[in-house]
C-alpha positions as CSV (number, residue, x, y, z in Angstrom):
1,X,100.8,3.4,-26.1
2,X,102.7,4.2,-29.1
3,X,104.9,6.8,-27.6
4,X,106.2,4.3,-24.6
5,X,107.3,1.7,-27.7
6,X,108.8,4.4,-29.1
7,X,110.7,5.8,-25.9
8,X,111.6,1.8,-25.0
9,X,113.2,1.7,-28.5
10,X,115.5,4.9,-27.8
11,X,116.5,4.2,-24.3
12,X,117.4,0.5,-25.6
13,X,119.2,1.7,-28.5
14,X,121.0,4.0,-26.3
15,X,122.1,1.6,-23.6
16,X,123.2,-1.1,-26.4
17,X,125.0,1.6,-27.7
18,X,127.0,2.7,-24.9
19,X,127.9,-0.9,-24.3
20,X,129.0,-1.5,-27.4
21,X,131.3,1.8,-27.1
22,X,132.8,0.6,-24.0
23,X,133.6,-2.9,-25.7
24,X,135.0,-0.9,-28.5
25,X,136.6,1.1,-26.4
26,X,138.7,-1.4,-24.4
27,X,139.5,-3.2,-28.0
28,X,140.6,0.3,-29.2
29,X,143.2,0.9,-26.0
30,X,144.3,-3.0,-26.6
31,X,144.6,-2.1,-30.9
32,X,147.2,0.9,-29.8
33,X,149.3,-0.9,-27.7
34,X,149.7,-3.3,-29.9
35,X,150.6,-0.9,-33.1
36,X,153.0,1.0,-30.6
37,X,154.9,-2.1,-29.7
38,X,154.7,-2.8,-32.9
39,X,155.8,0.6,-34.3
40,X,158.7,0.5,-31.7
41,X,159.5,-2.6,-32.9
42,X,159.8,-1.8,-36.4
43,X,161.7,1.4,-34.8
44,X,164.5,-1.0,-33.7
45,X,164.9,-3.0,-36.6
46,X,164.9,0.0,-38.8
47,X,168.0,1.8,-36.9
48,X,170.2,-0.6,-39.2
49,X,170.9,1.5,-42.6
50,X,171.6,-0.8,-45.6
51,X,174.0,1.8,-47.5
52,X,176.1,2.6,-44.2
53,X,176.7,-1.4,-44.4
54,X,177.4,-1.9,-48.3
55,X,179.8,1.5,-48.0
56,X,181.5,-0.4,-45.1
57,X,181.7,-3.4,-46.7
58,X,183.5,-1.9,-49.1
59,X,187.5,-2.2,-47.9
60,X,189.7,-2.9,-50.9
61,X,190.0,0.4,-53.3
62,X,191.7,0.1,-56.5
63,X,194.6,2.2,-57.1
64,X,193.9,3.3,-60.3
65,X,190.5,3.9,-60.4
66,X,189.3,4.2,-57.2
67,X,186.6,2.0,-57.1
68,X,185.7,-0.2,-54.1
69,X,185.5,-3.8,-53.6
70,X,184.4,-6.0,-50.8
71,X,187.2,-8.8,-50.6
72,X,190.5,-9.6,-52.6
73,X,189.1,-11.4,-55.2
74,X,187.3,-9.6,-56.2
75,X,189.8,-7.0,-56.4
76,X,191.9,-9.2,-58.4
77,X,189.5,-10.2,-61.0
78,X,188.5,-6.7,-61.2
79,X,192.6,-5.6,-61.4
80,X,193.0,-8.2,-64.2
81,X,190.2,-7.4,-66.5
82,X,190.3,-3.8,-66.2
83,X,194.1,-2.6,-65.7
84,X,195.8,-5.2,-67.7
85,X,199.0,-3.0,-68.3
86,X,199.4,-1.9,-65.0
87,X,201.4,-4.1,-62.2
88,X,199.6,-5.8,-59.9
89,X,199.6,-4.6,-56.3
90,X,201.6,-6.8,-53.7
91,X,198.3,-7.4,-51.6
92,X,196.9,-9.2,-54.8
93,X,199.9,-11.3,-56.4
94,X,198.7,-14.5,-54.1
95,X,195.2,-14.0,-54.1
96,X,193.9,-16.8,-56.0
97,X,191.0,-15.2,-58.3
């Protein structure tokens, strides 16, 4: 009598088992398709580079020095406070700082 208790146990612990793995396994395939739409995702946002943008941001160079600045007033305050002696390009004269 003891053995059949014992064989019941198994062949239950065996079935629940393998329906639990196929449960599992469903929520497994639904878990990677939803980290590779998410990975894609991440993918497409990450194709836009943050130093690329800054460098191209950067359109006003200063004569002198050669440092970059991203708009005119910047350029003139810059101009004013560190190239006191020199004259003032024409793109800066009325550029109000």
């Amino acid at each position: 009598m003891k053995s059949s208790v014992t064989l019941h146990t198994k062949i239950y612990s065996l079935v629940s088992g393998l329906a639990s793995d196929m449960a599992r396994g469903h929520q497994k395939f639904q878990s990677q398709q939803k980290n590779a739409k998410k990975q894609a995702d991440i993918k497409k946002t990450k194709g836009h580079d943050q130093k690329a943008a800054a460098k191209a941001a950067l359109v006003y160079t200063c004569s002198v020095c050669r440092t970059q600045m991203p708009d005119p007033k910047t350029f003139k305050q810059h101009f004013e406070s560190k190239h006191p002696k020199s004259p003032m390009p024409p793109e800066l004269v009325d550029v109000e700082a």
